[in-house]
N, C-alpha and C positions, 0 to 999 in steps of 0.2 A: 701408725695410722689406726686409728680408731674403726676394728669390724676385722682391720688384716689376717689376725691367726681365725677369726671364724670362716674367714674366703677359705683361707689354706686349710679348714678341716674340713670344708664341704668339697673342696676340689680331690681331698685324696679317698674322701666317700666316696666320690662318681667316677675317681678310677678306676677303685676297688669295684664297686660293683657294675661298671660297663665291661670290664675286661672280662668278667664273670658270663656276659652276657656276649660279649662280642667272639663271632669266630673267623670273620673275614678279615681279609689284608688291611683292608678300607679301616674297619673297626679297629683293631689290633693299634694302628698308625694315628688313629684320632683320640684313644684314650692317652696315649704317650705324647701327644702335641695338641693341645686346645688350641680350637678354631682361631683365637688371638694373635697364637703362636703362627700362624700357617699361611700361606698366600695363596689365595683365593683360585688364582688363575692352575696354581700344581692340584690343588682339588680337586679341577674340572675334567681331568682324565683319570684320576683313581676314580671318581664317581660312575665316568660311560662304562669302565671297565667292568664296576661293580654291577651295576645296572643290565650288562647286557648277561652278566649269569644269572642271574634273578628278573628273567625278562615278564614272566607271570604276573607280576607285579609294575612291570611298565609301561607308560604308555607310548607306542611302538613309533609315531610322528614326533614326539618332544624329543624322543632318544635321536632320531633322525637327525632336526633341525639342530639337537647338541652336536654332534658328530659335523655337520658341514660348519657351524658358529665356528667349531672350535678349529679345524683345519683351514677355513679362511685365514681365520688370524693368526692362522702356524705359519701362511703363506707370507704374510707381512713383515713374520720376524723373520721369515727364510731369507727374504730380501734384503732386511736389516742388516742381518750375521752377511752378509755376501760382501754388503762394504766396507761394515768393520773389518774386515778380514782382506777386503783389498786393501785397505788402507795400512795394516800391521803390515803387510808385506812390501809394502812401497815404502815403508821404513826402511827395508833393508839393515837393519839393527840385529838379528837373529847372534849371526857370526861373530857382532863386536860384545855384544853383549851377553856372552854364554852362560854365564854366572846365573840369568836371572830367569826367571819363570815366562817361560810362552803358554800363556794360558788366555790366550783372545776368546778362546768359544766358552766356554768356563764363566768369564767375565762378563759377551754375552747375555748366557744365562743368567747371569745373580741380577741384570740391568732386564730381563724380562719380568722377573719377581717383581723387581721394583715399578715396573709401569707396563703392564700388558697389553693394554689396551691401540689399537690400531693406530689411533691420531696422535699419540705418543714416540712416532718415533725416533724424532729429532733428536729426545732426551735419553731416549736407549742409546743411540753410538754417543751422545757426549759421553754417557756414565760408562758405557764400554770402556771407552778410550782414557777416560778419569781411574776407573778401576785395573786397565792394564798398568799405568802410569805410575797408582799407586805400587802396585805389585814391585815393580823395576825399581822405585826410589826406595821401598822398603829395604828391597837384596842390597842394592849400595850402600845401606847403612850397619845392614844385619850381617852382611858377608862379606861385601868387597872392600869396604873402605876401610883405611886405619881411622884411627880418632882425630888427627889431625887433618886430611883429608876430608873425613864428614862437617869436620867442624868449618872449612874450606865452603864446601860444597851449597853449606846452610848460609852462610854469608853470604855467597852468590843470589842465593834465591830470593834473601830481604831483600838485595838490593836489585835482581833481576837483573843483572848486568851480566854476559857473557865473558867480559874481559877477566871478570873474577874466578873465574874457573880456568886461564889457562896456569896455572901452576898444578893442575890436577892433572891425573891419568885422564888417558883419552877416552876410553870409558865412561869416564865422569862427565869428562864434557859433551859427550855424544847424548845423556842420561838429560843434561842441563837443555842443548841446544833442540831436544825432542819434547821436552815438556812445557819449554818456552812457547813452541812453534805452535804446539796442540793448542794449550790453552787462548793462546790469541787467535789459533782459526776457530776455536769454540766461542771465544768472546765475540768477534764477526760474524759468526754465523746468530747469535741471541740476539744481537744489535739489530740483522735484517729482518730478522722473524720478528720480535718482538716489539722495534722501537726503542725510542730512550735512551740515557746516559749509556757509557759504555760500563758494562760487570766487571773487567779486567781487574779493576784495584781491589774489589771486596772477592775474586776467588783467587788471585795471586794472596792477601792475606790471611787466604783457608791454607794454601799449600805452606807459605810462612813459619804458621803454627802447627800444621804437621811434619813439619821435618826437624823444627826446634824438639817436639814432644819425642822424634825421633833420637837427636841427639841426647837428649836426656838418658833416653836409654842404653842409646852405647856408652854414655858415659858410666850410666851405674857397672854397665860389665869391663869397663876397663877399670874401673875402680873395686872392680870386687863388692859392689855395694849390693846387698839381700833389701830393698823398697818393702815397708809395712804395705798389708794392704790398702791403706787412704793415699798412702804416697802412690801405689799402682796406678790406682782409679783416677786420681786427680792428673794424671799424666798421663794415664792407658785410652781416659774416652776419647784426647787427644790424635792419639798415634793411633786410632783406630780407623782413620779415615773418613766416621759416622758424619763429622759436618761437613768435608767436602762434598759428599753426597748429596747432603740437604740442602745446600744450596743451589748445586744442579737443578735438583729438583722442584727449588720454588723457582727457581727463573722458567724451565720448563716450560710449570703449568699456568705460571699467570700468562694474562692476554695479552697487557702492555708493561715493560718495563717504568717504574718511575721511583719517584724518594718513599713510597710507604713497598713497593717490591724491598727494596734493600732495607727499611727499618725492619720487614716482617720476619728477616734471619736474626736479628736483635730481638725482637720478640718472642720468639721461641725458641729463645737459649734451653730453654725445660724439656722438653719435648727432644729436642734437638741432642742434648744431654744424653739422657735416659736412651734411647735410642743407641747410640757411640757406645752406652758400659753396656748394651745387652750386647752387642757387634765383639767389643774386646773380650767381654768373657766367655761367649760362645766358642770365639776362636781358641781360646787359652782353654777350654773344655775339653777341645777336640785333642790337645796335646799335653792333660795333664797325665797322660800315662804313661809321656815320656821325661816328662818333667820341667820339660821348654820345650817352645817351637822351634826358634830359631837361633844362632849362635848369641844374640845381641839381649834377645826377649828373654827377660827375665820371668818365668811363670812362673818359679817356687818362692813366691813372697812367703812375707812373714806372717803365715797363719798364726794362730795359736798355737795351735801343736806343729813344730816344722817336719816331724817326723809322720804325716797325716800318711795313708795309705791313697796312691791312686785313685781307688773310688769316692773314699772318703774327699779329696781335693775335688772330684768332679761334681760329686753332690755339691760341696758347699758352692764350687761356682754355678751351677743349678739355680740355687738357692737365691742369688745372689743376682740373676735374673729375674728368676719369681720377682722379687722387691722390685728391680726398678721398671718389668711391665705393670705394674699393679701403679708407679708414681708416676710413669708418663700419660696415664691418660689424661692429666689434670693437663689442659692449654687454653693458650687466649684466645677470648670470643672471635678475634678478626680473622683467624686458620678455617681454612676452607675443609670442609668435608674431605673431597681430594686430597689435601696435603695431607690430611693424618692417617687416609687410608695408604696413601705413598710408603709413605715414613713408617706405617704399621709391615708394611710389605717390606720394606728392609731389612725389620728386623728375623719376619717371616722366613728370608733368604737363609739367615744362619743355620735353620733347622730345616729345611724343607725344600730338597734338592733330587725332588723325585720325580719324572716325567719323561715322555718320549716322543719323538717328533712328528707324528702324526697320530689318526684313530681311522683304523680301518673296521 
């Protein structure tokens, strides 16, 4: 794109010299993640904190009225996180399912990132309960299942049929009969808020495609297969969970479901995109120093140099962010303000997992 390496030498200008300038936490934290990068809502307590050592310069009722803003609506997700959290436990899944990650409050948090705001909270425990779901279906592919078995498992899911899973460990079908159940009291519950056709068919073929994008992957590691990097991407923004997400989130925020609600997830395949490969390679960042994440995740693609040093692998995935926040801001005129600030906040999550549960 045309200006791109002048962005990028004016960006590592204002690094370079804010960092020169910066000595607080607050500073230090914002040279190393641009505002783009960041979710508005984790800000809002690095800043009271900032603010109250440097009180000379504040004004003493704004500081106030931030401090009660901001613990009202700590109060809202307090209550949020109560039912997600009743709700994982009335799974009763903990004990069958040992293999896989209990991470409900974690999850949560990355669904506050995503929509902070109070009148949002219907769509924080879907994505809670969408982002534990994913976690669980991931480990059944990454750890529990053989290749036969996942390959099993994904059948089941195009065709959404239970019957199809009983040749599976029980495991598996406990994995099936809890994703089914969620997703359809989630489609019930958008149906009564919202109005309109039922979403059922357009988020059952989000999960579809993330578990095929799944199976790819364990394929490449039962196959011993090293994916170039186009091959990753074009399969990783996939298995990165990025579009079930965004469809959560448009059904969310519109008002009334209807046929331009479900064209607008077609329409912002771009956005929607871009979004999923900043998600995959944030992730894959976080664990190129150990070289993979997970048994199945293939992270050591085929760079250029396979012999790249750690750092050097994290920068290029860096890098490789940088590019596609800089090409998702391009979206179609009919995307709501909301929706790209959403979608901006998700990816905001991957770097910016800093805050605490009140401000006294």
């Amino acid at each position: 794109m045309d200006g791109e390496n002048l962005l990028n030498d004016i960006r590592l200008f204002s690094i370079k010299n804010l960092k020169n300038l910066s000595t607080s936490n607050v500073g230090r934290f914002t040279t190393n993640n641009p505002l783009a990068w960041r979710v508005r809502w984790y800000d809002v307590r690095r800043y009271i904190t900032a603010q109250r050592v440097i009180e000379c310069n504040t004004n003493s009722m704004l500081l106030k009225l931030a401090k009660l803003n901001f613990n009202i609506i700590q109060a809202a997700h307090q209550k949020d996180l109560k039912d997600v959290i009743r709700w994982w436990r009335n799974l009763c899944i903990i004990e069958d399912l040992d293999f896989t990650r209990d991470r409900i409050v974690e999850s949560f948090f990355y669904a506050v990132g995503i929509a902070s705001e109070p009148q949002h909270g219907s769509m924080r425990k879907w994505l809670t309960k969408v982002i534990q779901l994913v976690l669980i279906i991931d480990d059944v592919y990454d750890i529990y299942g053989s290749l036969d078995d996942v390959q099993q498992f994904t059948c089941a899911i195009e065709k959404w049929d239970p019957n199809e899973t009983k040749c599976l460990p029980k495991c598996m079908q406990i994995c099936f009969r809890i994703l089914r159940a969620t997703m359809e009291e989630i489609c019930v519950e958008i149906q009564q808020q919202k109005g309109g056709p039922s979403t059922l068919p357009y988020l059952k073929q989000g999960w579809v495609n993330f578990c095929k994008a799944l199976l790819v992957e364990a394929t490449w590691h039962h196959e011993g297969h090293i994916p170039t990097l186009k091959e990753y991407l074009d399969n990783g923004w996939i298995s990165s969970s990025g579009s079930i997400f965004s469809s959560h989130v448009i059904y969310g925020l519109t008002n009334k479901i209807n046929n331009e609600t479900m064209d607008l997830c077609k329409n912002c395949q771009d956005i929607i995109y871009h979004t999923s490969v900043i998600i995959r390679l944030c992730n894959d960042q976080g664990g190129a120093r150990e070289r993979f994440v997970k048994q199945h995740t293939v992270v050591n693609v085929d760079f250029e140099n396979r012999e790249q040093q750690p750092t050097e692998i994290s920068l290029t995935l860096r890098s490789l962010v940088s590019g596609s926040a800089v090409n998702s801001i391009v979206v179609p005129l009919e995307v709501t303000t909301s929706f790209i600030v959403v979608i901006a906040n998700t990816t905001g999550c991957e770097v910016d997992f800093e805050t605490r549960i009140t401000v006294t």
